[in-house]
N, C-alpha and C positions, 0 to 999 in steps of 0.2 A: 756432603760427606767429605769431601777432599778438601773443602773449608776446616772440616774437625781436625782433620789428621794434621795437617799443617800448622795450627793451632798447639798441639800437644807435642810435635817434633819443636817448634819454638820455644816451646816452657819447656826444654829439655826433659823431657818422661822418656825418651829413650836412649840411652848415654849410648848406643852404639851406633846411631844416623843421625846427621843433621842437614837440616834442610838447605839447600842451597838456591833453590829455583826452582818457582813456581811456573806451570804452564797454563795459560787460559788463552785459548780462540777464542772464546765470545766476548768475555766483558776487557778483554785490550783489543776487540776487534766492532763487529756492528754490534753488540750487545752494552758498549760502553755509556749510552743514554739511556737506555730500556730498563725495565725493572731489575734492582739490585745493584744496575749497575753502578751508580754514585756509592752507592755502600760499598762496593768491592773497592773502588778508587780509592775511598776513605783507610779500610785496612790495608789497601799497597802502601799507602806510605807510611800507615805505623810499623811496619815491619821494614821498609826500604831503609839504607842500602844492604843491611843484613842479609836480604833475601833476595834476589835476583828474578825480575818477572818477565816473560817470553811470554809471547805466541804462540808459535812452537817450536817442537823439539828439536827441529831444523838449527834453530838461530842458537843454540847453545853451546858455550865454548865447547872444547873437546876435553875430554874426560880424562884426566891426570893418575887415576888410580879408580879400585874398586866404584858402581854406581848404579844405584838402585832406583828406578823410575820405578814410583808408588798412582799406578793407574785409577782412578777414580772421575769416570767419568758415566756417559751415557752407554748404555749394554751396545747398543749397537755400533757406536764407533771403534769399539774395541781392538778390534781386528787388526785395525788401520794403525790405532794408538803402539800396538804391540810391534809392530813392521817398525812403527818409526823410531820407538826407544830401542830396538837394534839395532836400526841404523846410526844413530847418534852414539852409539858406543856405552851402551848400558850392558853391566852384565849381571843383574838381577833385574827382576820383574817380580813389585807384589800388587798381583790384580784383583779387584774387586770381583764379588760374587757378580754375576752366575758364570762370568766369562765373556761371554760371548749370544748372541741370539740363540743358536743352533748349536749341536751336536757337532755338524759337519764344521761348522767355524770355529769353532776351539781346537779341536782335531789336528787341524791345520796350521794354528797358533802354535799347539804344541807342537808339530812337527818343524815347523820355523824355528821356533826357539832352539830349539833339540840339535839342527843343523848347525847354529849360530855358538853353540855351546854358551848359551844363557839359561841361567832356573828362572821357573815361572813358579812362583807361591801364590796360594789364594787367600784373601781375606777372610775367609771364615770361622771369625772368631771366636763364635761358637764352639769348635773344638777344644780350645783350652780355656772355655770359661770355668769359673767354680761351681755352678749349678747343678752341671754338664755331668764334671768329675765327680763329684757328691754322689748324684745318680746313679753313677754306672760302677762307682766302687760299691753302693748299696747293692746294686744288681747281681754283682759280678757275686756277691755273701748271700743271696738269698734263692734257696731252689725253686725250683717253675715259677717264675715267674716273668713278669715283662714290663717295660716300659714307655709309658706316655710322653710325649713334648706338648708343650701348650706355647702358643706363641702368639702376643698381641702388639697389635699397634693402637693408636689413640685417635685415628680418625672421628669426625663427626659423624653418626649415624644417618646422615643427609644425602641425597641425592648427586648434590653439587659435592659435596666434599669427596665422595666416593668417584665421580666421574672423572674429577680432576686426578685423584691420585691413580686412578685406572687408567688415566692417558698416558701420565705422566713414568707410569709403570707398566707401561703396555705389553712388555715381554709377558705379562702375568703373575697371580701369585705364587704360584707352582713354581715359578722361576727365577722369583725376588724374595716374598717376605717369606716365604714357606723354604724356601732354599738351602737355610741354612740347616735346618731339621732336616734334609734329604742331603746333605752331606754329612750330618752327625749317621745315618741308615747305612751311606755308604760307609764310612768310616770305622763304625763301630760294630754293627749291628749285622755283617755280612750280605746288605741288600744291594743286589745287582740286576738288569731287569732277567737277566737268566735263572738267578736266584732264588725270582717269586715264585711263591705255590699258588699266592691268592689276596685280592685286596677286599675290603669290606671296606664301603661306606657309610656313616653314620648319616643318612638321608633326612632324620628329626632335626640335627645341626647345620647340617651346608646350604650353602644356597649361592645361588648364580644371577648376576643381575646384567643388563644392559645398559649404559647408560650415555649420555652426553657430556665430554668432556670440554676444555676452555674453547675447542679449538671449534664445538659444535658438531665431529664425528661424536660417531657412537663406539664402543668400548664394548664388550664382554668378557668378564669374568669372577672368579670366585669373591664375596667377599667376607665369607668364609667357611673352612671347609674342615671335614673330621673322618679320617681315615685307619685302620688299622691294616698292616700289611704284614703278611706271615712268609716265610722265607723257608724253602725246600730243604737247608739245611742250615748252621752256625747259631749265631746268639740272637738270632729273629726267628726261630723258629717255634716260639710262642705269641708270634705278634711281639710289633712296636709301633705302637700309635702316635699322631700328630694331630693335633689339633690347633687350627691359625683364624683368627679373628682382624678380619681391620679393627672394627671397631670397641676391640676388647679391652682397653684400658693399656696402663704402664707397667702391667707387671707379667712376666713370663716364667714360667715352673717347670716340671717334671715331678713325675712319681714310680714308683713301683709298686706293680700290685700282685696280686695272685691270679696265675693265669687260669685255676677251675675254680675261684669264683667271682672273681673281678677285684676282690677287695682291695682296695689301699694300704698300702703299708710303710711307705718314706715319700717326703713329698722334700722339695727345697727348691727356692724360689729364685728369681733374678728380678729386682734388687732382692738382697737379704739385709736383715736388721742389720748388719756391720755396715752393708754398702748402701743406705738409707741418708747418712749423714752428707756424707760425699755426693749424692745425688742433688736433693736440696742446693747445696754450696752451688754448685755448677748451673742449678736451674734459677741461679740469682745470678750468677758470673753472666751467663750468656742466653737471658731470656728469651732469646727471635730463634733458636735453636733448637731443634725438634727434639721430641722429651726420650726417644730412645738412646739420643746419644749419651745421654748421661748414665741410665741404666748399664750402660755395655763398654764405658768408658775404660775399665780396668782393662778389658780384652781386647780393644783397640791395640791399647800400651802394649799389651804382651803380644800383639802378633807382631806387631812394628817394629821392636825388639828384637823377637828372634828372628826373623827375616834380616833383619839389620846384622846382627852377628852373624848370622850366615852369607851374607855377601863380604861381608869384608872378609871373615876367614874362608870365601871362596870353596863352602860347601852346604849343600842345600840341608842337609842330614842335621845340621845344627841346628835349623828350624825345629827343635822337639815338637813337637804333635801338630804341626800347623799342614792343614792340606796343600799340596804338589798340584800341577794342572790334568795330572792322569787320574785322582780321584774329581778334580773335578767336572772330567768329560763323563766320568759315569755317572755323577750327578746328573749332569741335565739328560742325559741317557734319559734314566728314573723317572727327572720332571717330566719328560717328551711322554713318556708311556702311562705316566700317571696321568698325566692331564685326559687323553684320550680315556681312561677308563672309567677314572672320575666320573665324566660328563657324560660317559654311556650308561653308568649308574645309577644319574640323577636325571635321566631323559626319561 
């Protein structure tokens, strides 16, 4: 993912940041012979001297004006990551979903930041995609009613394929792929875990597996799960369901229905017929590159974007609609609580 973004700040897509320096510990460190690694050598120098590659954050000159550290890395180093880009004299932060492992370790992130007077933005680009907006502008014109998220990725329906990506994703799905639907909940939809009145799971759809991942631990979690959650008061209090597939193909949607009798009534997808062309193009530009990024490509752009105009004019509030790190501590709040109810559910 931090390959992608790096990529799209280089072809200029966001004329308010530009890239100046890459960080990677592994592959400029013991990772530099091991898988990828020759491949990563190979794009340092199509991009060198343009781009400037470190280590870490340590070794970087010091900061001459506005500087936004774009964090994309592994969930659980996060913490660390977030300590070090204020110490290096960063004063934005746009960090990749979920944040951090924990509740308590964002918390704290944000309280760090907070002291440092640094903004912390989240990737969640989800928020200002157009599927998203379609949706909830449909919602916002239609009485009782409520809405669905459906969210897929394109795994192999395999044992192997599922264990590796459950290693490799080990926070869980609640935490990763499903995460971004529970920040749209948070965000839009009034869902806090104070909030809920009630979760119903779809038990015909979810399922939970255990498996063996590359490293030969075993792994559990969802691979995939169908919840509806109704909310004590605000725009969830007809239910807003999610529904997340590993293995559900390239295409992710939304609907609106009728909440007394389920029916359908606006449906719009991600890709849509306009952003089909563009997709394609991309899944030929950059074939070894997993087929979601292409799908969510435009939203990438635009979070990158306003997070980038909001550092340099040195106000977080420029970000229009982009999640802050205090919706995203209620996020994983949400995940934490869903996860446990989920699987008491499904036991």
């Amino acid at each position: 993912m931090g390959w992608y973004h790096a990529v799209q700040l280089i072809e200029g897509k966001c004329p308010s940041g530009v890239l100046t320096t890459v960080v990677e510990p592994w592959f400029l460190g013991g990772g530099a012979s091991g898988p990828g690694g020759p491949e990563f050598a190979t794009w340092q120098k199509s991009v060198e001297p343009d781009v400037d590659f470190r280590s870490s954050l340590a070794e970087m000159a010091p900061a001459a004006g506005p500087r936004l550290a774009l964090i994309s890395g592994r969930t659980a180093d996060n913490p660390d990551l977030v300590s070090q880009a204020i110490s290096a004299g960063c004063t934005s932060i746009y960090l990749e979903k979920p944040g951090a492992p924990t509740v308590a370790e964002l918390a704290a992130m944000r309280d760090e930041a907070a002291k440092a007077n640094v903004s912390v933005l989240m990737g969640y680009n989800k928020n200002v995609c157009k599927y998203v907006r379609k949706v909830r502008e449909n919602f916002a014109e239609t009485p009782n009613s409520f809405v669905t998220f459906v969210t897929n990725n394109a795994y192999e329906p395999s044992d192997a394929s599922l264990g590796e990506c459950f290693e490799r994703n080990r926070e869980g799905m609640l935490k990763n792929m499903a995460i971004h639907e529970l920040c749209l909940l948070v965000s839009f939809f009034d869902v806090t875990v104070e909030n809920i009145a009630k979760v119903e799971v779809d038990k015909s759809f979810s399922s939970m597996k255990s498996l063996k991942g590359p490293s030969g631990d075993t792994f559990t979690d969802f691979d995939k799960i169908k919840f509806k959650i109704f909310t004590k008061t605000g725009a969830g209090k007809n239910g807003v369901s999610v529904q997340a597939d590993r293995c559900g193909g390239e295409t992710s949607w939304a609907t609106v229905s009728d909440a007394s009798s389920g029916k359908e009534s606006f449906r719009w997808s991600m890709p849509d017929e306009e952003d089909e062309a563009n997709v394609e193009k991309l899944k030929k530009k950059y074939p070894e590159a997993m087929p979601y990024f292409f799908s969510q490509d435009p939203d990438y752009i635009t979070v990158k974007e306003r997070v980038s105009l909001a550092c340099v004019g040195g106000d977080a509030k420029l970000a229009q609609g982009v999640a802050g790190i205090e919706q995203a501590v209620e996020t994983l709040r949400v995940a934490e609580w869903l996860k446990e109810e989920c699987e008491k559910q499904l036991a």
